[in-house]
C-alpha positions as CSV (number, residue, x, y, z in Angstrom):
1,X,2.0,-32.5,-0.3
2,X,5.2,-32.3,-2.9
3,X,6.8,-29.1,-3.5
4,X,9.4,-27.8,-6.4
5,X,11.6,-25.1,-5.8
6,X,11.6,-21.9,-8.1
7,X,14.2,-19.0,-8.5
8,X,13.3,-16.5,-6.4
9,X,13.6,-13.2,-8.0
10,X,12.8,-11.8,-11.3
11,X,13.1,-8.5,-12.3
12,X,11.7,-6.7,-15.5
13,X,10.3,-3.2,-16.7
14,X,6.9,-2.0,-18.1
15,X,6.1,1.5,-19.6
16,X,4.4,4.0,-16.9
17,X,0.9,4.5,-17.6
18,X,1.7,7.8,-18.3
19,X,3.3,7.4,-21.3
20,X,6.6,8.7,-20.3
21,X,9.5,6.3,-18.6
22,X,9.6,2.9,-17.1
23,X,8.4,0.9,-13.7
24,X,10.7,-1.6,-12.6
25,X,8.6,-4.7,-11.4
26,X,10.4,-6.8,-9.3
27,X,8.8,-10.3,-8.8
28,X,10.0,-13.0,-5.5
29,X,8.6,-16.2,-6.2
30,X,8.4,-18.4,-2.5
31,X,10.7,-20.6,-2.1
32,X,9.1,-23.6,-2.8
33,X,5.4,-24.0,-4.7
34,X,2.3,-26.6,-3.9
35,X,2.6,-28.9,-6.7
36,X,-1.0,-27.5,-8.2
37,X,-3.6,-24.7,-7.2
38,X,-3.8,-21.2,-7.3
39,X,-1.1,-18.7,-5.7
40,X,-1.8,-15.9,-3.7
41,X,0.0,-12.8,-4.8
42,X,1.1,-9.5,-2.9
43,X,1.7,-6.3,-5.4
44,X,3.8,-4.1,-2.9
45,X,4.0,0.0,-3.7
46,X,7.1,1.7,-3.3
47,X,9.1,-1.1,-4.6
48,X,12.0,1.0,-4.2
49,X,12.0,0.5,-0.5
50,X,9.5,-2.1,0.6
51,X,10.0,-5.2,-1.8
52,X,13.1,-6.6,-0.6
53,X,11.0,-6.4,3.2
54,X,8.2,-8.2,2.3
55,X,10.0,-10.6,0.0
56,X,11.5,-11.5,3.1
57,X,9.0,-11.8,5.3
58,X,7.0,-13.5,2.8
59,X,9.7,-16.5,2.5
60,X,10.0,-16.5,6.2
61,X,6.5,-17.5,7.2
62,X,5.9,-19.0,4.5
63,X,8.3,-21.5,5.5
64,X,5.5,-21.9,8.9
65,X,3.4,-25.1,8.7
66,X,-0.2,-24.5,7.1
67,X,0.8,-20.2,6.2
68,X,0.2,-20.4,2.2
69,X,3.5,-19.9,0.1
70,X,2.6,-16.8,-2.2
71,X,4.0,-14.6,-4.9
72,X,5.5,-10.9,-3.4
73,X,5.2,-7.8,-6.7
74,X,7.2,-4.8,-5.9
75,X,6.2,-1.8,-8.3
76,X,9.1,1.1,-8.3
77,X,11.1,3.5,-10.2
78,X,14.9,2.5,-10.3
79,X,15.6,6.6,-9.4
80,X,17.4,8.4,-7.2
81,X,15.8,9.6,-3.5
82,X,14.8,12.9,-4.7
83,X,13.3,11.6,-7.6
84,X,12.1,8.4,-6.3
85,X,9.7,11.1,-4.1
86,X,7.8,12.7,-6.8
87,X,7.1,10.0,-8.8
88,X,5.4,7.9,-6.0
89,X,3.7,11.2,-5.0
90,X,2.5,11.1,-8.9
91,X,1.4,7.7,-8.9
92,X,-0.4,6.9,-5.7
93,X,-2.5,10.3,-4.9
94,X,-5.4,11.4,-6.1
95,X,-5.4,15.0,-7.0
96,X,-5.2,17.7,-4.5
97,X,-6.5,21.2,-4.5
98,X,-4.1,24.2,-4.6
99,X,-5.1,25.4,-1.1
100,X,-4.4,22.1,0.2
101,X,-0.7,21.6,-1.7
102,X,0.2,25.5,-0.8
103,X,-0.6,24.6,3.0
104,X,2.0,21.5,2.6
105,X,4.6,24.1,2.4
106,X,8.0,23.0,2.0
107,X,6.8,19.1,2.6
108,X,4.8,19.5,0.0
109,X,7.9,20.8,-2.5
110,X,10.2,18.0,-1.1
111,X,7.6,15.2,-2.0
112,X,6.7,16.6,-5.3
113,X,3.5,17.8,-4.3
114,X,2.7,19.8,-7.3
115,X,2.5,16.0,-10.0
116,X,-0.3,14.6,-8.0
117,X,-3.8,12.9,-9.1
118,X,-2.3,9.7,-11.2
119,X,-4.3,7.1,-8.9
120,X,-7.2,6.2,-11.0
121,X,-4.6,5.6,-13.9
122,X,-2.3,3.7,-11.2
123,X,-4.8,1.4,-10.4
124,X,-5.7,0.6,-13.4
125,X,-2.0,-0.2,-14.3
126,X,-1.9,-2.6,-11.5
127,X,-5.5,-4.2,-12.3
128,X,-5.1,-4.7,-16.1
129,X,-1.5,-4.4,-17.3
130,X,0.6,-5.5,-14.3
131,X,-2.1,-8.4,-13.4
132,X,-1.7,-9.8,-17.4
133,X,1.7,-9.5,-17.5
134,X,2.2,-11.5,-13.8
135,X,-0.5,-14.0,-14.8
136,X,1.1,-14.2,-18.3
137,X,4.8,-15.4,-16.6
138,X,2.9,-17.0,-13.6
139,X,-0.4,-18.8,-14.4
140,X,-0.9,-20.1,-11.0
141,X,-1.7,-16.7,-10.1
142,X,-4.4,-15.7,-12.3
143,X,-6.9,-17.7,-9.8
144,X,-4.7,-16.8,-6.4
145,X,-5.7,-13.8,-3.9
146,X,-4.7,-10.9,-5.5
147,X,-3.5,-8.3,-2.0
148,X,-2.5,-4.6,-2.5
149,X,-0.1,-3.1,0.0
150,X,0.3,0.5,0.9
151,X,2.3,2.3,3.4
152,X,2.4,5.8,4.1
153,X,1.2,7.6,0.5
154,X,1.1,3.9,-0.7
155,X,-1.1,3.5,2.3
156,X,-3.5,6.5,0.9
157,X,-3.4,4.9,-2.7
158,X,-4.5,1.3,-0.8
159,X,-7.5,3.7,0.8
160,X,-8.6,5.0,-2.5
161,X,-8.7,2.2,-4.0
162,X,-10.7,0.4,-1.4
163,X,-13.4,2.8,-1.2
164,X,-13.8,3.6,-5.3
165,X,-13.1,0.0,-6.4
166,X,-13.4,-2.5,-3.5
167,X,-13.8,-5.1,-6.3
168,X,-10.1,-4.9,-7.5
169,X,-8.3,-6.9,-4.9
170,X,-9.1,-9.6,-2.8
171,X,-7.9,-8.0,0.1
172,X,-6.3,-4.7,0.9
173,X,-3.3,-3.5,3.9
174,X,-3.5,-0.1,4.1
175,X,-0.6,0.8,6.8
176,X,0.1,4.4,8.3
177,X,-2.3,5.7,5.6
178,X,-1.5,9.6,4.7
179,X,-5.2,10.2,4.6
180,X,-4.9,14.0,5.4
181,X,-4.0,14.5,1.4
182,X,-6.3,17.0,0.2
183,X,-7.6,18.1,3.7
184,X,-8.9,14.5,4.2
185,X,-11.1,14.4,0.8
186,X,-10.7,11.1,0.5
187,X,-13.2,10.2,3.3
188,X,-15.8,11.7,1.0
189,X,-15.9,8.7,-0.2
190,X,-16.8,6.6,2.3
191,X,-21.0,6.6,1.0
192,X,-20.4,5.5,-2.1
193,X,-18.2,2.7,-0.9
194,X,-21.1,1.7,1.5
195,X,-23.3,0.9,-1.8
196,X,-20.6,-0.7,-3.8
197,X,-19.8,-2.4,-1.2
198,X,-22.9,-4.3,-0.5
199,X,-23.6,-4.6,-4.0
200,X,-20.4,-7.0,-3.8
201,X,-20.6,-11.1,-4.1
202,X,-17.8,-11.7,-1.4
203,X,-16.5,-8.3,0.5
204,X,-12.2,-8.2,0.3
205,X,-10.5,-8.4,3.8
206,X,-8.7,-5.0,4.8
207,X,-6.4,-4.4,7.5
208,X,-5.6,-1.1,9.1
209,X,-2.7,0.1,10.7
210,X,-0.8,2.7,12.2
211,X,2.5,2.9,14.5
212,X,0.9,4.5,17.8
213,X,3.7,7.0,18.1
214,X,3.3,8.4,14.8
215,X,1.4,11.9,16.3
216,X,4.7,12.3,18.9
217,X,6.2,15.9,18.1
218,X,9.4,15.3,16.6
219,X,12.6,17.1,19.0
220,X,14.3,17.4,15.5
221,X,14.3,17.2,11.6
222,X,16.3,15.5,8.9
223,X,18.8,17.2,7.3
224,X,18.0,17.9,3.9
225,X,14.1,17.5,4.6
226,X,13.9,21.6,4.1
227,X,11.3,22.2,6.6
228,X,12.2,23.8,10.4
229,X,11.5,21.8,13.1
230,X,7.6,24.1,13.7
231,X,6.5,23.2,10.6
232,X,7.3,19.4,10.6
233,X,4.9,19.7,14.0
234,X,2.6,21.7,12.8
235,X,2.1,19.2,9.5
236,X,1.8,16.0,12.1
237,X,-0.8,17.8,14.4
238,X,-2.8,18.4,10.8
239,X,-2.3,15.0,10.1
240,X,-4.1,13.2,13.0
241,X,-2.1,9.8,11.4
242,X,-3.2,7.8,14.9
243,X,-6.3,9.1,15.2
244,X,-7.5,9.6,11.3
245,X,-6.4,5.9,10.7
246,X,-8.6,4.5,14.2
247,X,-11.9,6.5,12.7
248,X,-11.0,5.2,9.4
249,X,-11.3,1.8,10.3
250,X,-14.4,2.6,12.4
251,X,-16.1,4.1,9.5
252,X,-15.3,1.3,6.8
253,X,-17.0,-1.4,10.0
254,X,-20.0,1.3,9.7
255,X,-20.2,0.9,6.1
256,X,-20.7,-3.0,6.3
257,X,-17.0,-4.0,5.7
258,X,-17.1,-7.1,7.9
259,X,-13.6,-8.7,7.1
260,X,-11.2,-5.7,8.6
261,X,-8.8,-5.7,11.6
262,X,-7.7,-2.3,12.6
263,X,-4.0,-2.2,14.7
264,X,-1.8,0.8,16.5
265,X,1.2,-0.6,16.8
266,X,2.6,0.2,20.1
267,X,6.0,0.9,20.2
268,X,6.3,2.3,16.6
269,X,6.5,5.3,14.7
270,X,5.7,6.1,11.3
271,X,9.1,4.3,9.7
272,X,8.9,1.4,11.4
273,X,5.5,0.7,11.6
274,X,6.1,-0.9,8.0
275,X,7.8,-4.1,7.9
276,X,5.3,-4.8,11.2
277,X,2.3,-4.3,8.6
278,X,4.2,-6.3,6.5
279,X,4.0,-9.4,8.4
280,X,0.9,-9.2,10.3
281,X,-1.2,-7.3,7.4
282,X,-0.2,-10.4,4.9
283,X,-1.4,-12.8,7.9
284,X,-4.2,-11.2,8.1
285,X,-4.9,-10.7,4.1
286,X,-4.1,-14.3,3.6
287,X,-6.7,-15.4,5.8
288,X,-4.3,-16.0,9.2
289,X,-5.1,-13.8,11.3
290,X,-8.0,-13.0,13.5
């Protein structure tokens, strides 16, 4: 099979769905293209910090006999930390009650708790703007897999939009998902997704994950994070991220979702549980991987 190389990055900005200020959507094209049929892409969340990663990782196996070359999207900010927080806490939760976001405490004012609930509007960014704009400069796309990877909050937003719109990507990673947002609301969910789920012409694959050290009790905080070291335990015994994300899987296999692979990472926490999702999630989403 010939191949052309391509450049392999391309940055430009669209206006937020919101109305007000800018994503920066970074694009890595593989390093070298089938000469003709479709192109799997990967839209990444949290840009900011992931896309470089899976860019990476992408090229790398790519470059292994028979693993399909494919198109990496990071969506992010261009802000500073502080900032970077509460706009991806904007963006990629649906909203919360006030209950829930006053017992987030001081977690909950670090990550911007109080702009929640732009998911819905997210989504459809990603689904109708973003996806014209991508297949627009890259046509070999518009027929590709279309993947959606979420870590952490990302991981959440990857969740939500599983179980409201399981049509909308052809497969789904959703990694150390933060589905305690809202006291776990999200999982009210899970019946409706049963029904549009089997009202689907081909289910998308989804892949689960969660670094199996993620409910350890931390011995200490970040500086700067503005929570004692009590509450930062008493937030990851709430969370349940190991076990909540195992029971996740278990109840999207109940619902009928046959294409899913769920994985505890064994030697990883909550950071580095990501660029593992990276590679073995995109294996698995692009149909290499058990």
């Amino acid at each position: 099979m010939a191949f052309s190389v391509r450049a392999s990055l391309e940055q430009f900005s669209l206006p937020h769905p919101s109305g007000e200020g800018q994503l920066r959507i970074s694009v890595a094209a593989p390093a070298a293209l089938p000469a003709d049929g479709a192109v799997p892409i990967v839209y990444v969340t949290d840009g900011d910090l992931l896309f470089g990663m899976a860019a990476e990782i992408g090229r790398a196996v790519s470059s292994v006999a028979g693993f399909p070359a494919h198109y990496v999207v990071g969506i992010g900010y261009d802000a500073g930390h502080a900032e970077f927080l509460k706009l991806r806490t904007a963006d990629l939760t649906p909203p919360i009650g006030a209950e829930a976001l006053a017992a987030l405490g001081a977690i909950g004012t670090a990550i911007g708790g109080d702009r929640n609930g732009g998911a819905d509007a997210f989504l459809a960014f990603l689904t109708d703007t973003l996806r014209a704009e991508i297949a627009a400069r890259y046509p070999r796309t518009m027929a590709g897999e279309q993947i959606l990877f979420g870590h952490s909050l990302g991981g959440l937003f990857a969740a939500h939009a599983l179980l409201t719109r399981p049509d909308s990507f052809s497969a789904f990673i959703v990694s150390s998902p933060s589905l305690w947002w809202d006291g776990f609301s999200i999982l009210a969910r899970l019946p409706g997704f049963r029904a549009r789920l089997a009202a689907l012409p081909r289910q998308p694959r989804v892949f689960v994950d969660v670094g199996a050290h993620e409910q350890d009790m931390p011995a200490s905080v970040p500086d700067g994070l503005g929570v004692s070291l009590e509450e930062a335990q008493a937030q990851i015994r709430a969370a349940r991220m190991v076990d909540a994300a195992r029971e996740f899987a278990d109840a999207l296999a109940d619902a009928g979702l046959a294409r899913i692979r769920y994985i505890a990472f064994a030697e990883d926490d909550h950071v580095s549980a990501a660029p593992a999702a990276i590679l073995h999630g995109m294996r698995f989403a692009l149909g290499h991987g058990a």
